[in-house]
Every structure is written in C-alpha cells, then in structure tokens.
C-alpha positions in Angstrom: 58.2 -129.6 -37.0 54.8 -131.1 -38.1 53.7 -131.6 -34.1 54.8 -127.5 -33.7 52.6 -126.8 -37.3 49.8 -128.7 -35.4 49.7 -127.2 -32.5 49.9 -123.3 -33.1 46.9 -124.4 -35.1 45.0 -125.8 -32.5 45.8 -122.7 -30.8 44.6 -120.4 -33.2 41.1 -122.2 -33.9 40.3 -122.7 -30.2 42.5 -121.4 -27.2 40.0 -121.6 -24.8 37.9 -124.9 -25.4 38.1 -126.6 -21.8 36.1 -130.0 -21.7 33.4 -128.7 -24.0 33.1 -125.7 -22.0 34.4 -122.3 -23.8 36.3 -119.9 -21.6 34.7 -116.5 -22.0 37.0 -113.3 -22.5 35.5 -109.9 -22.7 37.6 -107.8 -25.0 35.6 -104.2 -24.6 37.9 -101.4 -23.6 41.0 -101.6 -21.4 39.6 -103.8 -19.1 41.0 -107.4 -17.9 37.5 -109.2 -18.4 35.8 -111.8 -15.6 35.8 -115.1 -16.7 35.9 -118.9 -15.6 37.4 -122.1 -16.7 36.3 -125.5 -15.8 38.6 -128.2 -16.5 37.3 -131.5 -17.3 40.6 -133.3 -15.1 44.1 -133.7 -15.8 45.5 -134.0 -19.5 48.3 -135.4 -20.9 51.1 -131.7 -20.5 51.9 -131.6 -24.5 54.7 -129.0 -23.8 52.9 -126.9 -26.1 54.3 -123.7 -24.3 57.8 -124.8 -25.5 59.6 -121.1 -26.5 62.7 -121.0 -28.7 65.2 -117.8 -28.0 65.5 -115.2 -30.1 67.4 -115.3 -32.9 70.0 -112.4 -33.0 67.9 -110.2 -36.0 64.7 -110.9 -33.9 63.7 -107.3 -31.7 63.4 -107.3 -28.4 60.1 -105.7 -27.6 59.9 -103.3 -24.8 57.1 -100.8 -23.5 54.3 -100.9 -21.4 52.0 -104.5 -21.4 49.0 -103.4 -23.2 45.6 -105.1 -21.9 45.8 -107.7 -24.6 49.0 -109.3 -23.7 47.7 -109.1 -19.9 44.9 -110.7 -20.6 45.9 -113.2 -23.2 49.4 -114.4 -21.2 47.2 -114.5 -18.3 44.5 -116.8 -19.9 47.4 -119.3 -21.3 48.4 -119.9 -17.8 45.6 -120.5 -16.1 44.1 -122.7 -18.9 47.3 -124.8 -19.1 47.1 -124.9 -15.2 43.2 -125.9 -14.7 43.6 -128.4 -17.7 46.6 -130.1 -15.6 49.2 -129.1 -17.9 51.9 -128.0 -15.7 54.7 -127.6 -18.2 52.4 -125.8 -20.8 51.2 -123.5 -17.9 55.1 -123.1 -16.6 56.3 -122.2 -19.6 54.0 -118.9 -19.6 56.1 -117.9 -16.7 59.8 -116.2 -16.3 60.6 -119.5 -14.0 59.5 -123.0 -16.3 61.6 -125.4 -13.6 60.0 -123.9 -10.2 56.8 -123.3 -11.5 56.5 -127.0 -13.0 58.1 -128.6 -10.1 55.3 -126.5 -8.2 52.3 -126.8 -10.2 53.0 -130.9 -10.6 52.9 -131.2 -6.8 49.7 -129.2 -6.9 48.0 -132.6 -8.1 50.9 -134.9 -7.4 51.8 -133.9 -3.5 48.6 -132.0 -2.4 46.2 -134.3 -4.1 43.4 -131.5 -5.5 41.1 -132.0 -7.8 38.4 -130.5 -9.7 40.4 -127.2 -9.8 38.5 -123.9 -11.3 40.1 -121.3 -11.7 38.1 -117.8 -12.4 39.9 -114.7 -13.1 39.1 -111.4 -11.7 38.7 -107.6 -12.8 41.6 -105.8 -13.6 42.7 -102.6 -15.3 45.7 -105.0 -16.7 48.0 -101.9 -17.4 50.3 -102.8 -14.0 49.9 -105.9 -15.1 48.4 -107.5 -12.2 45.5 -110.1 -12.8 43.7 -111.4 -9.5 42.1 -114.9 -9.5 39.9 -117.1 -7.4 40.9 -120.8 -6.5 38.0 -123.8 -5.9 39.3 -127.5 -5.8 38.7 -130.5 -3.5 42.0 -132.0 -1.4 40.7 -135.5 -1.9 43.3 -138.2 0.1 42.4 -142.0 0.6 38.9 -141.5 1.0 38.8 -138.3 2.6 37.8 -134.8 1.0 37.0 -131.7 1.7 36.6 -128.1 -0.8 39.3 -125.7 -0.9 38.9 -122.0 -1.5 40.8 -118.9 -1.6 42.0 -115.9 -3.7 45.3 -115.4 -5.6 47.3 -113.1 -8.1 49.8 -113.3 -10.8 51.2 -110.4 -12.4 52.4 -110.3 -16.0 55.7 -109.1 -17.2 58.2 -108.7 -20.1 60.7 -112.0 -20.2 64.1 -109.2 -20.5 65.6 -112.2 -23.2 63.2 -111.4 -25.5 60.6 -109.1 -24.6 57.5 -111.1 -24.5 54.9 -111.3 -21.8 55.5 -114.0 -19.4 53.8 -114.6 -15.4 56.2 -113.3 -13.0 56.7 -116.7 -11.4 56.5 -116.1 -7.6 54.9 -119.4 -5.4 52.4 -117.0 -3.9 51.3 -117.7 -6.9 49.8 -120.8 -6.6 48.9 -120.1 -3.2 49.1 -117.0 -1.4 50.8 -118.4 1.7 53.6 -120.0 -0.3 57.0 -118.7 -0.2 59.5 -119.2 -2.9 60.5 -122.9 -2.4 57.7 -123.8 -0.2 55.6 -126.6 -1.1 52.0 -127.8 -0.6 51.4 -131.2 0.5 48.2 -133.4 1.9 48.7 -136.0 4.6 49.0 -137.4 7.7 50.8 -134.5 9.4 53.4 -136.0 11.4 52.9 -132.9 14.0 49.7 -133.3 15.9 47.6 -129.9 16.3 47.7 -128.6 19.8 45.0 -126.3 21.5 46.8 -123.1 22.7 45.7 -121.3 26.1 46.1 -118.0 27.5 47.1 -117.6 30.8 43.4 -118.2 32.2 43.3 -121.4 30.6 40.9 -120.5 27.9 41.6 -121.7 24.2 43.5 -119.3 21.5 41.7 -119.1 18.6 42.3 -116.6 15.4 38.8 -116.1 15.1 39.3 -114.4 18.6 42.4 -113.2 17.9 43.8 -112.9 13.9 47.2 -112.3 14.2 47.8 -115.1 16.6 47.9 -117.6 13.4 51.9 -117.1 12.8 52.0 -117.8 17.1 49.6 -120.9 16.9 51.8 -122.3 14.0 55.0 -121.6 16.1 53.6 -123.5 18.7 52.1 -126.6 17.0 55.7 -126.8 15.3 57.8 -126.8 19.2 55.4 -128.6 21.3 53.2 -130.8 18.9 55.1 -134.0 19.5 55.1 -133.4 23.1 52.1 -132.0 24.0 50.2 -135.7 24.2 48.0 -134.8 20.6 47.6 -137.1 17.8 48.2 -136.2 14.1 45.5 -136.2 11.9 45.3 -135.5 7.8 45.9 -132.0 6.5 46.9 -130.3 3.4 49.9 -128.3 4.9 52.3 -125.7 3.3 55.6 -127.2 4.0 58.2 -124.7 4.2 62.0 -124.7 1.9 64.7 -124.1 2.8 64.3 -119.9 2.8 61.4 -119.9 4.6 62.9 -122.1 7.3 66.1 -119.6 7.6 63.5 -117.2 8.2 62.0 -119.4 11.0 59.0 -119.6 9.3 56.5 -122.6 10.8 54.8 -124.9 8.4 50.8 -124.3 8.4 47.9 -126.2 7.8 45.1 -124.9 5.0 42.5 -127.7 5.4 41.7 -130.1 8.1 40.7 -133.3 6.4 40.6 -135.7 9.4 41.0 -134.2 13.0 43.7 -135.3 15.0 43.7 -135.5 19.2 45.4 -132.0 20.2 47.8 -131.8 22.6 47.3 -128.5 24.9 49.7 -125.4 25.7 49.6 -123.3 28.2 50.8 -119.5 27.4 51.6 -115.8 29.4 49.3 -114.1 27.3 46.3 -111.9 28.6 43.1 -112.5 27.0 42.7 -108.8 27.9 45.7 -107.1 26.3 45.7 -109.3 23.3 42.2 -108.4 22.7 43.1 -104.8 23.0 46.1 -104.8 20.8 44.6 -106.9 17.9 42.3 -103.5 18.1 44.9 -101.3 18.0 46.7 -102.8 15.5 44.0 -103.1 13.3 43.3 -99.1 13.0 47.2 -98.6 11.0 48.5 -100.1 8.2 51.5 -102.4 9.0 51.7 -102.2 12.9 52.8 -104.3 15.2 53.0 -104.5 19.4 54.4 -106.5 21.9 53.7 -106.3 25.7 55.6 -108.0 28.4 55.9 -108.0 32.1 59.2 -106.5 33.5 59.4 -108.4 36.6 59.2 -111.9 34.9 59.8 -111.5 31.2 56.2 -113.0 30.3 54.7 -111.9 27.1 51.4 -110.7 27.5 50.1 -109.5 24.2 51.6 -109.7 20.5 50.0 -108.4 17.4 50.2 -107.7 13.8 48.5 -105.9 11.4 50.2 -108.3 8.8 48.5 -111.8 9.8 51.3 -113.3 7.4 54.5 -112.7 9.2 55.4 -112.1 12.9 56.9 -108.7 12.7 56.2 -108.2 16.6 58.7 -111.5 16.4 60.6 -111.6 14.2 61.5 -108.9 12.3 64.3 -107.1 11.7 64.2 -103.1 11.3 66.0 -100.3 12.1 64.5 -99.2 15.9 65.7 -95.4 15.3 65.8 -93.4 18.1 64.6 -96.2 20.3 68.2 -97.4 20.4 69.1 -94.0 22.2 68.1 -96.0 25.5 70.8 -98.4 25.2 73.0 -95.6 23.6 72.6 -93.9 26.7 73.1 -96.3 29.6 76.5 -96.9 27.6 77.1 -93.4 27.5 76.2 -92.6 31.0 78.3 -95.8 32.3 81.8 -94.3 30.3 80.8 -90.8 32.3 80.5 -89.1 28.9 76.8 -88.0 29.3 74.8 -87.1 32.7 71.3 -86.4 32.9 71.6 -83.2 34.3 74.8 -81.9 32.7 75.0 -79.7 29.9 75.3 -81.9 26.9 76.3 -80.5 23.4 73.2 -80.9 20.4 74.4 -78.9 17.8 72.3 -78.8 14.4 74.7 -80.7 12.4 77.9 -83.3 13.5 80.2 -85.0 10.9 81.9 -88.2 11.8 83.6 -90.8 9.4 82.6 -88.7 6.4 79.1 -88.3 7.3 77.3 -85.4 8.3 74.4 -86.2 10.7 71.4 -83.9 10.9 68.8 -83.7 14.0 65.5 -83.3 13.0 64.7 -80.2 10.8 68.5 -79.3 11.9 67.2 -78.1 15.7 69.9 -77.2 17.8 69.7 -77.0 22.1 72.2 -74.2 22.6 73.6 -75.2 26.6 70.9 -77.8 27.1 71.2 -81.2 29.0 71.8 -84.6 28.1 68.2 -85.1 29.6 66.5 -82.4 27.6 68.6 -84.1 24.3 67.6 -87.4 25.0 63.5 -85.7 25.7 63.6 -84.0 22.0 65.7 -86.7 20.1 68.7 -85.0 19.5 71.0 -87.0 17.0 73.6 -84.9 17.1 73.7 -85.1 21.5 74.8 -89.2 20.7 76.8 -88.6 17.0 79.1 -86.3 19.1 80.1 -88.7 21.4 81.7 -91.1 18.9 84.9 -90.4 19.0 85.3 -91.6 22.3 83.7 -94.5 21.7 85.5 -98.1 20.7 83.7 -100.1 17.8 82.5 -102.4 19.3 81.2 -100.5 23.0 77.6 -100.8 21.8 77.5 -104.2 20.7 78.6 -105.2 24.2 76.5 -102.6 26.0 73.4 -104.3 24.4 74.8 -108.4 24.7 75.8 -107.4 28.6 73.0 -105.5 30.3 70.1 -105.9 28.0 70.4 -109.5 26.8 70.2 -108.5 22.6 72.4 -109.5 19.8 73.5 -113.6 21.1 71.1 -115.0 19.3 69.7 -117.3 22.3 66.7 -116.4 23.0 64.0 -119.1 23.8 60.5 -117.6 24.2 58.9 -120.7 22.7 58.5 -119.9 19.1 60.5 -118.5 16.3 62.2 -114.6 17.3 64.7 -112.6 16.3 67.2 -111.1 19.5 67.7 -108.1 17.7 71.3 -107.7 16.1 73.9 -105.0 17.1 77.2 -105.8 15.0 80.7 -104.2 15.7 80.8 -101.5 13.2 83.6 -98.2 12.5 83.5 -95.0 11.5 80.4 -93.4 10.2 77.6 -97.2 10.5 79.7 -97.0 14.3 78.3 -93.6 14.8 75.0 -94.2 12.8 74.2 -97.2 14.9 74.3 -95.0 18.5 71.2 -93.5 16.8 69.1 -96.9 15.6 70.5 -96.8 12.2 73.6 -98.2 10.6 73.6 -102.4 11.3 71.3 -102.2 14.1 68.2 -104.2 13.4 65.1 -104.6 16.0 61.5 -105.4 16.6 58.6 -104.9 18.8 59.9 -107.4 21.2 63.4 -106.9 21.6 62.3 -103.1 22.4 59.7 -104.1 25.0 62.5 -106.0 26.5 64.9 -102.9 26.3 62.2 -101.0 27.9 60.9 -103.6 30.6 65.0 -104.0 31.3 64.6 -100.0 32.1 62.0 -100.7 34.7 63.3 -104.1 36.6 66.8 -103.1 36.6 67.9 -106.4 34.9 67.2 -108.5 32.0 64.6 -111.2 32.1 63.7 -112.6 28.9 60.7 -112.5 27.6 58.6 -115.9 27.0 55.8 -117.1 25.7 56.0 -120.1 27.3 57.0 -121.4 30.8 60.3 -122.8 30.7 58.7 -125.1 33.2 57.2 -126.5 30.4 60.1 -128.0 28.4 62.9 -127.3 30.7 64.4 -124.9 28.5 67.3 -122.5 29.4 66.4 -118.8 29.1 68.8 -116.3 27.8 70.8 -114.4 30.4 72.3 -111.0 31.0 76.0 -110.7 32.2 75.9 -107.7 34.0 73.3 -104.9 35.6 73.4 -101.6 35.2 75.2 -99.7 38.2 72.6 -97.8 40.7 73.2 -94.5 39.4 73.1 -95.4 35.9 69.9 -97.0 36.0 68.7 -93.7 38.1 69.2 -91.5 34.9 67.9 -93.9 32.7 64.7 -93.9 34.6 64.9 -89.7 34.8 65.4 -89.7 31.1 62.4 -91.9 30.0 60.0 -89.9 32.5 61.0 -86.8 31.3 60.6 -87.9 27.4 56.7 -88.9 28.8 56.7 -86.2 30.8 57.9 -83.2 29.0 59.2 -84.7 25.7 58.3 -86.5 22.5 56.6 -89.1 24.4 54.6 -86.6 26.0 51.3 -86.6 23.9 50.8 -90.3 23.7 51.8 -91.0 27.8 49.4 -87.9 29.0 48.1 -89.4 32.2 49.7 -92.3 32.7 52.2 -91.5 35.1 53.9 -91.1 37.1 55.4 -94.6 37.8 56.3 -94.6 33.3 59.0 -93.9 31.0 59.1 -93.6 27.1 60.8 -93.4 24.3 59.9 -92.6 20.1 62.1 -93.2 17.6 61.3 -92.3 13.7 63.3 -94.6 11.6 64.8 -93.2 7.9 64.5 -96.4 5.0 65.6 -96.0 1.8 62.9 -96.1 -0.9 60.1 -94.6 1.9 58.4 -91.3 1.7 57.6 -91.6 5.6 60.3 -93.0 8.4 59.3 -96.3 10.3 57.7 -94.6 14.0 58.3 -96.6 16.9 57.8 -96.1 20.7 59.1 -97.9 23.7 57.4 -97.5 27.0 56.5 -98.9 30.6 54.2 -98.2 33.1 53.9 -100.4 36.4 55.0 -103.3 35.9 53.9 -103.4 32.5 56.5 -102.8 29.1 55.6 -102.5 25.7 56.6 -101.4 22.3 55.2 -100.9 18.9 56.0 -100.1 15.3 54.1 -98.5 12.4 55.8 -98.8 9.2 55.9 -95.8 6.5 54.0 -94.5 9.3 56.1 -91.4 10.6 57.3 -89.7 13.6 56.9 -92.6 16.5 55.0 -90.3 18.8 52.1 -89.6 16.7 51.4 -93.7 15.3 53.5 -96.2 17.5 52.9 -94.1 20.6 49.0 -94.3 20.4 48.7 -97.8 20.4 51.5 -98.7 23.4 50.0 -96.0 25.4 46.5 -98.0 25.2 47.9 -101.3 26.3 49.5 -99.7 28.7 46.5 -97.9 30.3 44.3 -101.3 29.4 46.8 -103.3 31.8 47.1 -101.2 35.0 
C-alpha cells in the first residue's frame, strides 16, 4: 500500500515532468491545448496505471466528457507511452492486454526510438484528441526518421464510468488494424516495381490510390518476380485483416532491396483519369475493364486505405436488375417490348416494396421498367421464382458468387446467397444478401457487351500460370438481344440518360441507388459500356446513381474511346 501512497503522490506533485522537460498544458476555455512531450528513452513501466473496480457503493459516473477529463486522460497516455511505459500507458485505455502487447512491440518489434509525441487542437467535447508522431526506426546500424499523424478518442470505461482511450490499433498508427502489428526487418518479400501496360513504372505519387494495388502485388509476385528483400519497418497484418485480404505494407524503407518487376493491364491514361474523378466525391470508387479480354484498365478510390473498387462488399441496388433481368427474360416471364406490370407498391413475404416516390407505369413495358427503375416491375415476379434462380443466374452466365476469382491481387467475386421469401424478393432488386463492388459490376456490364464472361485481371495469367475463373453457360441469342435493348434505352431515354448524353450509340447503362441502414443518402452506383470498354462506379452516402456514380464512368468511358 506504501508503493500506491507513493505514487499518487508523485502524480499529484509532477504529472508531466519528462526528462527534465515539463509538458505544457493550456487550461483556458474549452479548448484541448497544443503541447509536446519529449521523452528522455525508455523507463522502467511501474504499472502505475493499475485501476481497482468499483466497489458496489462506488457511482458510476455518466454524462458527457468535459474538456478536463479529455485532456487530462489524454495526457496520461501519451506521457506513459513516450516515457516507454507501455503498461502505465495501456492501462489509460478500455483494452490494457492489446494495447500493451501493442505498444511493447512499438520498441520491442519495430525498434523506434526517440519517440515525441505532440498533441493537437481539439474542442475535446467529442472526445477526440489528434496527435503527431516523430521517432527514428533504428535496426543494426541502420536508421531513418518516422513521421506521421494519429488520433485517440477518449471515452467512459461503462464498469465504472471513468475516462479511459478507446483502445483501437489505429491508434498507434493509423494504418494498423485491430490485431495488426508493426515490425522492422529484413522483409522476407522483396519490393517489386509495378508497370502499366506501356511498361512504365506505377508509382502513388502518380497515382494515390494504387498503394492498396502495389501492396497486393508485392505480396503475390515478390518471391517470384527475381527482387531481393531489403530492411523495412512493415505493418504486418492479424489474423482479421488477413480474412479481409488485406496485404501487409511497408512505412519506411531502411535499406533498399533489388525489385523484382510486374507487368499490369492498366492504362496510364484511364487511371490517370479516374484517380481525377474519384478525387472530386467523397468515398468513390471505379473500375474499368475491357469486355473482350477481361483486362483491368483503371481502378480507383477515393479511400487510399482500402480497395473498395476490390474488395468491397455493398449492396449494388438497382445495378443487380441486369442480372435480374437476363434471369427473367430466360424463364419468359419479362420481354423487352411486352407490357410489364410496375405498380406503386408490391407485397411479398410480408414486405411491402415501394418504387421510387411510389411511381407507377400504368400498361408500360418491361423495357420502359427496367429504363426508370421500377422495383415493383422485378418484386412482382417473385412468386414464380425458385430460391435459389438468381444465385445460379449470376454463378452460370456472369461468373459472380464462386469465390474463384484470380485477377492477381486480393477481390471480392461479389456474393449472391440462396435466400426465401421477402431477402429472395429483395435481392432481385440489389438488396437483401446481395453484396457487390465496382468490379464485379464492370464485369456484369462488360459480360453485357461480349456476350460471355471473361474475368477480369490485373495480371496476365501468362504470368504465373494461373487458372481464370469461368462461366458455365452464355446467355441465349435473344436474351442477350434485350439485354442490350434495355441498357441502351436506360442511356438513351432513361435514368442513365443524363450521364451517357453523347456517347452512343454502341453503349448501355445502368444506375442503381442503394438504401443502408443508418444513411441519410442511398449508396448511387452506375454500370456502363461503351465500345469495347466497361465500367462501373460507386459513391457512397452519395444518392441517386445517375447524378454521382454516373458522372464519373461516363468520363472514363469517353476518355477511353
């Protein structure tokens, strides 16, 4: 009990004393102060942030953080941290066994040194404090500085009500993920130098969202590509990151290695375009592929932290009507120039379906449906329709949903599960299970236009000898007829029609407006093609597909004729 006595007084005399160096605090107002630490190396952790639980008289407190208990949790950690305390700066946290196991490695595993740690400006009523990181990796000789900005956010622990960091591993590092690591070394994958399809290096100064790509790449074809590792400090992904095909990535470069090279499909023209594009929206991504082939020729992200264009899994909305409609048109329960019911409402397995602002097309035809969006045109048809028709519809002609896919880094295939009753008749219309992204939609479109699956790739098969996915089955002649009819009417006379103006007439298109819980505005996607060029994009929270989406494929697909 003496050792406890000892130090809550130490704490209370000096909190901020760091190798003769006071920490500064400004206290005035509301306002989470600047201020610095400088740590005079690592310190013997005295597990002075040791908490006992609440006895059962004790009150939980509750309420908004006030500035003070921001600023003052915030200060605890970060001084514990920079002093090379890692239990005393894991036990300000809601997490004491990740964020020590972390925070030890941080010196241990990624060998960095000289850490400063300066804290930003902050209201500190969400809680939110933002940071700056400097440090040196130094390894066997070797060093070089390491920079960059993070956050931590301050919360109430719910056992007892006190103000703890919301232990996250972005916290440490921004690129983390929770159980990813950091560790400096040789890097047992040797760096390899990317080329476009001209032969001319891929850089993300050139190109920014291409670092989730050239980290894809490094990780399939480094130990074959003929490089030599060299000695990196590298975020090593866990276990979670790795289900999520996430590739490890390098921070700092301490010693070059030799790099192997890798040839790619994509255009130094389109990607340049579409890192443009996806640059003017927040959270947009794009994909563009040749139908004949299957090559990818662009892929971009306003997110530079994960692959959406790849990888991601959303709801594609009305995109989905495409398949939806080949399968419909094959069972000869929808033509394109038959009348075709869209009533304003349609109930099936206990849900009642809306179209959009509850329109109706009173004697219409499937095509003019399909060109407006109808919901209700597809909900009707459920009834006649087994369980599991889409799923097969999209595995058979279009290639989605097997989970086989090689393009030559981590993707997604897109996932269409057997569902019943109302997620059966939600999924005809891009909802229910049915999850998507950028590339699996350029591929639905690009099947549109070549009459057959070809996956897409990023790299030759030629290169590895890889298999490439396969279709079982084409389309018959006259389904694949009104397919085309339906998408050049949509970017002729219907939803697409804005966006596509002037790009025909060899094109077809399709928008799709995505409902997610918890969002004001719908995900907007759009599918399209235009010569022998496919594409599709998606703005998140962004709205009707049309009006964001659209924009950006219709500019790739004008950049590429």
């Amino acid at each position: 009990m003496g050792k406890r006595r000892r130090v809550a007084e130490q704490r209370r005399t000096n909190p901020a004393v760091l190798g003769g160096v006071i920490a500064v605090v400004a206290v005035g107002g509301a306002g989470f102060g600047a201020y610095a630490l400088w740590g005079g190396g690592p310190a013997p952790d005295d597990g002075k942030g040791t908490q006992s639980a609440p006895r059962h008289h004790d009150t939980v407190k509750t309420g908004p953080l006030t500035a003070a208990e921001v600023r003052t949790t915030a200060e605890r950690f970060l001084t514990a941290w920079q002093q090379g305390r890692p239990a005393g700066a894991a036990a300000a946290t809601n997490d004491s066994a990740a964020a020590t196991a972390l925070l030890t490695g941080y010196t241990r595993d990624a060998h960095l040194e000289q850490v400063t740690l300066t804290a930003g400006t902050g209201t500190g009523t969400d809680g939110k404090v933002p940071f700056s990181v400097r440090a040196t990796v130094a390894y066997k000789g070797l060093t070089k500085p390491l920079a960059y900005d993070s956050a931590l956010t301050v919360v109430r622990r719910a056992t007892d009500g006190k103000p703890v960091v919301d232990w996250h591993a972005s916290v440490v590092h921004p690129d983390l993920k929770d159980g990813d690591t950091l560790v400096t070394g040789a890097s047992g994958t040797p760096p390899v130098k990317a080329l476009d399809r001209d032969g001319d290096e891929l850089t993300t100064a050139d190109y920014p969202s291409l670092g989730t790509v050239l980290d894809g790449l490094r990780e399939k074809y480094g130990k074959t590509a003929g490089g030599k590792a060299g000695v990196e400090l590298r975020v090593i992904r866990g276990k979670a990151s790795q289900k999520a095909e996430l590739s490890d990535k390098t921070l700092v470069e301490l010693s070059k290695g030799t790099p192997g090279t890798v040839r790619t499909t994509l255009s130094p023209t389109l990607q340049a375009v579409a890192e443009k594009q996806v640059a003017k929206r927040q959270r947009a991504s794009v994909v563009v592929v040749r139908p004949s082939t299957g090559e990818i020729l662009a892929v971009a992200n306003t997110d530079h932290g994960f692959n959406t264009a790849f990888q991601g899994s959303l709801a594609p909305g009305s995109t989905m009507k495409v398949i939806t409609s080949s399968l419909l048109i094959d069972k000869h329960l929808a033509s394109a120039d038959k009348q075709h019911p869209c009533p304003k409402t349609f109930t099936y397995g206990g849900w009642k379906f809306h179209n959009d602002n509850d329109f109706e097309i009173k004697n219409g035809t499937f095509k003019a449906s399909f060109a407006r969006s109808c919901n209700t045109a597809f909900i009707s048809q459920a009834p006649k329709l087994g369980n599991a028709d889409l799923t097969r519809q999209a595995q058979q002609v279009f290639g989605l949903s097997m989970n086989n896919w090689a393009i030559g880094v981590p993707s997604f295939d897109g996932a269409v599960p057997v569902q019943s009753a109302a997620q059966m008749a939600a999924s005809l219309i891009g909802q229910g299970g049915v999850r998507m992204n950028p590339l699996n939609m350029a591929s639905v479109a690009a099947t549109v236009k070549a009459g057959s699956f070809h996956q897409p790739y990023l790299v030759s098969p030629k290169t590895d000898g890889r298999t490439l996915a396969t279709a079982s089955r084409t389309l018959s002649a006259s389904t694949l007829s009104q397919l085309r009819e339906l998408m050049k009417f949509t970017a002729d006379y219907g939803t697409a029609a804005e966006a596509m103006s002037g790009l025909g007439p060899d094109y077809g298109a399709k928008t799709g407006s995505a409902e997610v819980d918890s969002q004001k505005k719908p995900n907007g996607w759009f599918t399209a093609y235009r010569g022998d060029l496919a594409a599709a994009g998606v703005v998140q929270r962004g709205g009707h597909g049309g009006d964001t989406a659209g924009p950006i494929v219709a500019t790739l697909l004008k950049t590429g004729s």
